[in-house]
N, C-alpha and C positions, 0 to 999 in steps of 0.2 A: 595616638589620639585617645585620651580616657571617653569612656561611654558615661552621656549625659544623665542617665538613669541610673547612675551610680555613685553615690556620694563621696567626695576625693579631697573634701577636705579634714583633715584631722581635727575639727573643734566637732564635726557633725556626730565622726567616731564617738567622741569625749561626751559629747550632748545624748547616745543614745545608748551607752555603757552606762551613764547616771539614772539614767531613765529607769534602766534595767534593776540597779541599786534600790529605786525610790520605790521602784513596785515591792520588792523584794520587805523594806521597809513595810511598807501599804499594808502588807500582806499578813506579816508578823500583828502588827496592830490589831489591823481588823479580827484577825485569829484569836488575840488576847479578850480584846472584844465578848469577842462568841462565849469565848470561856466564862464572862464576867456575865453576860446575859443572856440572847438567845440570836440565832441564827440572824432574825430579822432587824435586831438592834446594832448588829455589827456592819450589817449595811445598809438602815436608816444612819445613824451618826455620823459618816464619811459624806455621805452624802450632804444630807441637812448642811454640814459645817462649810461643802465645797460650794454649796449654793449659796450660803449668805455672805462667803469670798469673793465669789464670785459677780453678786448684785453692788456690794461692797466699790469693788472693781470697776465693772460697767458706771457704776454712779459717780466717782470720783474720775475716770476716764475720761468719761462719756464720747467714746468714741462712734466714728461714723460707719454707718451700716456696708459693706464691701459689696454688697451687691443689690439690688432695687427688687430682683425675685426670691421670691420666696424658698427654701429650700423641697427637698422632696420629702413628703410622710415619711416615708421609712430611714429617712437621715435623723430622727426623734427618737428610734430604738432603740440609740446607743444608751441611752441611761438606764434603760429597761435594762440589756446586754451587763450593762455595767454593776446593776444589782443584784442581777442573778451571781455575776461571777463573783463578788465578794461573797455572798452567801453561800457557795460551793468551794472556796477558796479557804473561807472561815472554817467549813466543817471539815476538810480534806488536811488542814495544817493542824487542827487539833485530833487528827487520828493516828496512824501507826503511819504514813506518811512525810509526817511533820513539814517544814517548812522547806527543805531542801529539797524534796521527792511533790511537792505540789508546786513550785515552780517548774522544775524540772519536768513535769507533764504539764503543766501549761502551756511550756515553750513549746513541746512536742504536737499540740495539740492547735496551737496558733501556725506553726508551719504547715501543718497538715490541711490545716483552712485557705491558709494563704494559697498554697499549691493549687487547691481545687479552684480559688477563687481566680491568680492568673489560669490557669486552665479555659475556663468557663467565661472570664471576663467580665466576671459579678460588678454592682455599683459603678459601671461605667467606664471599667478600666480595661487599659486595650487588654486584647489575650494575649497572652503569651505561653507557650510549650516551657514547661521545665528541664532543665539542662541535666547531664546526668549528673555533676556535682550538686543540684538541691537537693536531688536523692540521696546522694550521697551527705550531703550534710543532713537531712533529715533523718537517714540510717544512724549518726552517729550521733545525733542529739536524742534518738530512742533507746541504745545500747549506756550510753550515757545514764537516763532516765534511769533507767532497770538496776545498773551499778548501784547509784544511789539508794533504790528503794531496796534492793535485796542484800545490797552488800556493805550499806553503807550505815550500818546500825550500829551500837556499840556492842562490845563482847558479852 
């Protein structure tokens, strides 16, 4: 019997391997960005453009609201969260870094949240103990990382 908290079907794989891509994409962009102007214009511009998508969207939509309560304050952070990270993403892919080695501590750096966050059972989510295989994929997405930055430069 597969475990319900585990995604089994292969479109979900395909949907979050793209995702992985489109950041990957995001990132590049945004970095050229940075290069073209200043830390804070590379992530004003993503933003501004995802919002008027987005209102765009909602307006031609207009869909119905999914729940009657309001969410909680700290559910609003994310776009703060999400400014800070292009603007650190932006400066990190335009340095000795590049683009390979700032994903690649991203991902390091997202699991490492995630761990403590099941751990701890942050935002409402049950707890959960980490298995030695996340450490173990966490060891090897760090060992990974390092390849990248220190060995993965040109001659």
């Amino acid at each position: 019997m597969s475990d319900p908290a585990r995604p089994s079907h292969p479109l979900l794989f395909a949907a979050a391997f793209g995702a992985g891509g489109l950041l990957s994409l995001m990132v590049l962009f945004n970095g050229t960005l940075a290069g073209y102007g200043s830390l804070l214009f590379s992530s004003w511009v993503p933003h501004l453009t995802g919002s008027i998508l987005a209102i765009v969207i909602l307006l031609a939509l207009r869909p119905r609201r999914a729940s009657k309560t309001r969410p909680p304050l700290w559910a609003y952070l994310g776009g703060v969260a999400g400014g800070v990270t292009v603007m650190l993403t932006s400066a990190t892919m335009n340095s000795a870094l590049a683009l390979s080695g700032t994903i690649a501590l991203g991902l390091a750096g997202q699991m490492v949240f995630s761990l403590f966050a099941d751990i701890r059972g942050l935002f409402g989510l049950p707890q959960r103990m980490p298995k030695p295989r996340d450490y173990l994929a966490l060891a090897l997405i760090i060992a990974g990382s390092l390849v990248l930055i220190f060995l993965g430069g040109a001659p």
